[in-house]
C-alpha positions as CSV (number, residue, x, y, z in Angstrom):
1,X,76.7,7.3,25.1
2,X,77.4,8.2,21.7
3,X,74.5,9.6,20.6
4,X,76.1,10.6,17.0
5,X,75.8,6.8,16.2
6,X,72.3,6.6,16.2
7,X,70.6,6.7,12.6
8,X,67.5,8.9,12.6
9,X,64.5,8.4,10.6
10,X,63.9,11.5,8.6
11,X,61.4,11.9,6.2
12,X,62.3,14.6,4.6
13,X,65.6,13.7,3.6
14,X,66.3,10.1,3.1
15,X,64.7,8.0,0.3
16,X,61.7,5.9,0.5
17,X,63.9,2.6,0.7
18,X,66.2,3.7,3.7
19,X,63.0,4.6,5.3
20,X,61.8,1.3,4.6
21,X,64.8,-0.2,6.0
22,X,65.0,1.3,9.1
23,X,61.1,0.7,10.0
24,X,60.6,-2.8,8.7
25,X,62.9,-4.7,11.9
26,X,60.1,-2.9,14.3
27,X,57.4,-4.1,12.5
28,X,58.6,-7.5,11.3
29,X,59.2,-7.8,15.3
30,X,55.6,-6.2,15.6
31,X,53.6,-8.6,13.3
32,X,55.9,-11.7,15.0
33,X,54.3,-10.4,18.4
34,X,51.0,-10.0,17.2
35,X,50.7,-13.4,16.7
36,X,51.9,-14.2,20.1
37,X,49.0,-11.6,21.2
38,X,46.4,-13.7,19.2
39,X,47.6,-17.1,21.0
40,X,47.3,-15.3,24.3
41,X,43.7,-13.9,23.7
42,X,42.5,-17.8,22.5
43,X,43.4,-18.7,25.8
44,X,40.6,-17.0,27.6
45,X,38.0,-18.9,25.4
46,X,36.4,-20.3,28.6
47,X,36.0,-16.8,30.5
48,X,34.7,-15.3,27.0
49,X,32.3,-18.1,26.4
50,X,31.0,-17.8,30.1
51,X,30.1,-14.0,29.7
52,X,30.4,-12.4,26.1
53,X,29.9,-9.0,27.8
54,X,33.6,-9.5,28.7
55,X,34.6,-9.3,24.8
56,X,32.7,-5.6,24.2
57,X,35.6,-4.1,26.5
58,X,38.8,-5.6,25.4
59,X,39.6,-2.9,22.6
60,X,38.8,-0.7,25.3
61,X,41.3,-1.7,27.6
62,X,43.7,-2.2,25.3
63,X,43.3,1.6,23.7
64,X,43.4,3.3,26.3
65,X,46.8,1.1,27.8
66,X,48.3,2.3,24.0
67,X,47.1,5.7,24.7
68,X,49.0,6.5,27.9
69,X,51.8,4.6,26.5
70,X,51.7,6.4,23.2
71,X,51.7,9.6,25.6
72,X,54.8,8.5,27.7
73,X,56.7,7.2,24.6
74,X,56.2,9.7,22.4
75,X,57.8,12.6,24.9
76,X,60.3,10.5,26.4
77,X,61.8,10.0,22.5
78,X,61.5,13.6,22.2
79,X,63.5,14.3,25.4
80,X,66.3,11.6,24.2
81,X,67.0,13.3,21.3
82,X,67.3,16.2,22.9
83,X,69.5,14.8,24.9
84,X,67.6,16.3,28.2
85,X,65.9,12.5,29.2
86,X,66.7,10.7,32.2
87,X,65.2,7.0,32.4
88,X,65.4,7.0,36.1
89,X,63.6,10.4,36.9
90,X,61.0,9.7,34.1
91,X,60.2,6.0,35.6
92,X,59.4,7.7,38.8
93,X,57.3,10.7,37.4
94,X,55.3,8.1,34.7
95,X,54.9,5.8,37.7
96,X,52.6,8.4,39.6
97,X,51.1,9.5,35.5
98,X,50.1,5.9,35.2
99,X,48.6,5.1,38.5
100,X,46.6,8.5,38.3
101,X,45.5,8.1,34.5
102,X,45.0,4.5,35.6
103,X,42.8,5.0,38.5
104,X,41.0,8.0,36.6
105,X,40.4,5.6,33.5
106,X,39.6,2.0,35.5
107,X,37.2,4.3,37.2
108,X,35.0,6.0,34.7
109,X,35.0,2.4,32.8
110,X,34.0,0.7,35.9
111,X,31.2,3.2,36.2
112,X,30.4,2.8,32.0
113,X,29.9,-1.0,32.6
114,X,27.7,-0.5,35.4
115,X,25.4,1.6,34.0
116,X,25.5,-0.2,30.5
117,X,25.0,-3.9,31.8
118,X,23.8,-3.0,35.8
119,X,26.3,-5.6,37.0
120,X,28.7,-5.2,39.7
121,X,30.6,-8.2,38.8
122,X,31.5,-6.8,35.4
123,X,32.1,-3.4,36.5
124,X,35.0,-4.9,39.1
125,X,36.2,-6.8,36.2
126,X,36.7,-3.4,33.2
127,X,37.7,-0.9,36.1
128,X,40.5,-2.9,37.8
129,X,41.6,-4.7,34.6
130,X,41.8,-1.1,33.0
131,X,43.7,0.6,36.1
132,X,46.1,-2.0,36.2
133,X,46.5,-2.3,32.3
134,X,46.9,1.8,32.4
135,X,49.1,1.9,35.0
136,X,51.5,-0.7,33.5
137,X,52.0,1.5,29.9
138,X,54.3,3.8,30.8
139,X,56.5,1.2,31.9
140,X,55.7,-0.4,29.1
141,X,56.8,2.3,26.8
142,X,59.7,4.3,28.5
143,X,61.4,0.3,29.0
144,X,61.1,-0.3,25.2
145,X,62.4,3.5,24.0
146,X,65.5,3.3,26.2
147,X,66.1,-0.6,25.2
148,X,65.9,1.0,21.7
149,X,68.2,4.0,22.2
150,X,71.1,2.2,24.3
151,X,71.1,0.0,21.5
152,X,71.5,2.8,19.4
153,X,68.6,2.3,17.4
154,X,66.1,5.3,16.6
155,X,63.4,5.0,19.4
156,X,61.0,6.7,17.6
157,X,60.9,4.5,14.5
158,X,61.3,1.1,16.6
159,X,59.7,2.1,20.2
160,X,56.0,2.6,19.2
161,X,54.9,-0.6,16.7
162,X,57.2,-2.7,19.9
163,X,55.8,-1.4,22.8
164,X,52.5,-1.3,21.1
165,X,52.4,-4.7,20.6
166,X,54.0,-5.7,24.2
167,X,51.0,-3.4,25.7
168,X,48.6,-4.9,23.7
169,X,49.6,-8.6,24.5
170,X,50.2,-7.6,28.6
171,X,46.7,-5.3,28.6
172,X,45.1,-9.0,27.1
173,X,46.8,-11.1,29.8
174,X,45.8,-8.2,32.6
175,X,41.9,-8.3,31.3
176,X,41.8,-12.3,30.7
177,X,43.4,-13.0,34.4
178,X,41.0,-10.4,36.1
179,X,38.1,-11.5,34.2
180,X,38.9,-15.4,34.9
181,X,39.1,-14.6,38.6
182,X,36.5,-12.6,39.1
183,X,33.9,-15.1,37.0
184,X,35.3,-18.5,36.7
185,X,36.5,-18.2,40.3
């Protein structure tokens, strides 16, 4: 890999318009995907309509997804400039990160919608939906940055509004799937 090809984002030495440049593909892809999250999210209207409770967790779900992500992303962009990553042995080790964050997280929000609403129901819905949407970010995220960098495109300029954005849109589809099973049947 030639890693000498790969133009890096540098505030402190390139002008306001290269900067500009090199950021706006991953957020013109970004904003192109966000409307492809809003689509998605209208099509659990019938699961939202049946329980509103449902709504009050899905910036929660989809935080702490972007979180872990964020997390993963962020050290694996700092490894490949360093030159010291390797996708293979960081998509083993985030694998175990994201189940264990995952299980951590869909279980203390499981136990937050219990006691908040004293229903069972909607705890199985937030704690499996969140372990599940936790679990998937670091895939998520390290997928993305090395889609980025083989391409030889700065992964930390491009990685975070795209995988962001993919997280967002798959932590939606987790949540609206769980929640449609579990109360529409």
């Amino acid at each position: 890999m030639s890693w000498e090809r790969i133009i890096y984002a540098d505030d402190d030495t390139e002008s306001v318009k290269k900067l500009v440049r090199l950021r706006l593909p991953s957020i013109l892809v970004g904003l192109f995907l966000g409307v492809v999250l809003a689509v998605v999210f209208s099509r659990f209207e019938q699961v939202l309509s049946r329980d509103i409770r449902v709504a009050f967790f899905v910036p929660f779900v989809i935080y702490m997804a972007d979180a872990v992500g964020t997390q993963t992303q962020n050290i694996f962009a700092r490894d490949l400039k360093s030159r010291r990553a390797h996708f293979k042995k960081y998509l083993v080790k985030e694998t175990g990160v994201g189940m264990i964050l995952g299980f951590i997280s869909g279980t203390v929000s499981g136990i937050a919608a219990l006691i908040w609403f004293q229903d069972p129901t909607l705890m199985l819905v937030v704690g499996t939906s969140m372990f599940l949407a936790v679990s998937t970010a670091p895939h998520v995220a390290l997928i993305v940055t090395e889609l980025l960098q083989l391409e030889h495109l700065d992964p930390a300029v491009g990685a975070g509004p795209i995988a962001t954005v993919i997280q967002d849109t798959l932590s939606v589809l987790i949540y609206g799937i769980i929640a449609s099973i579990v109360l529409l049947g």
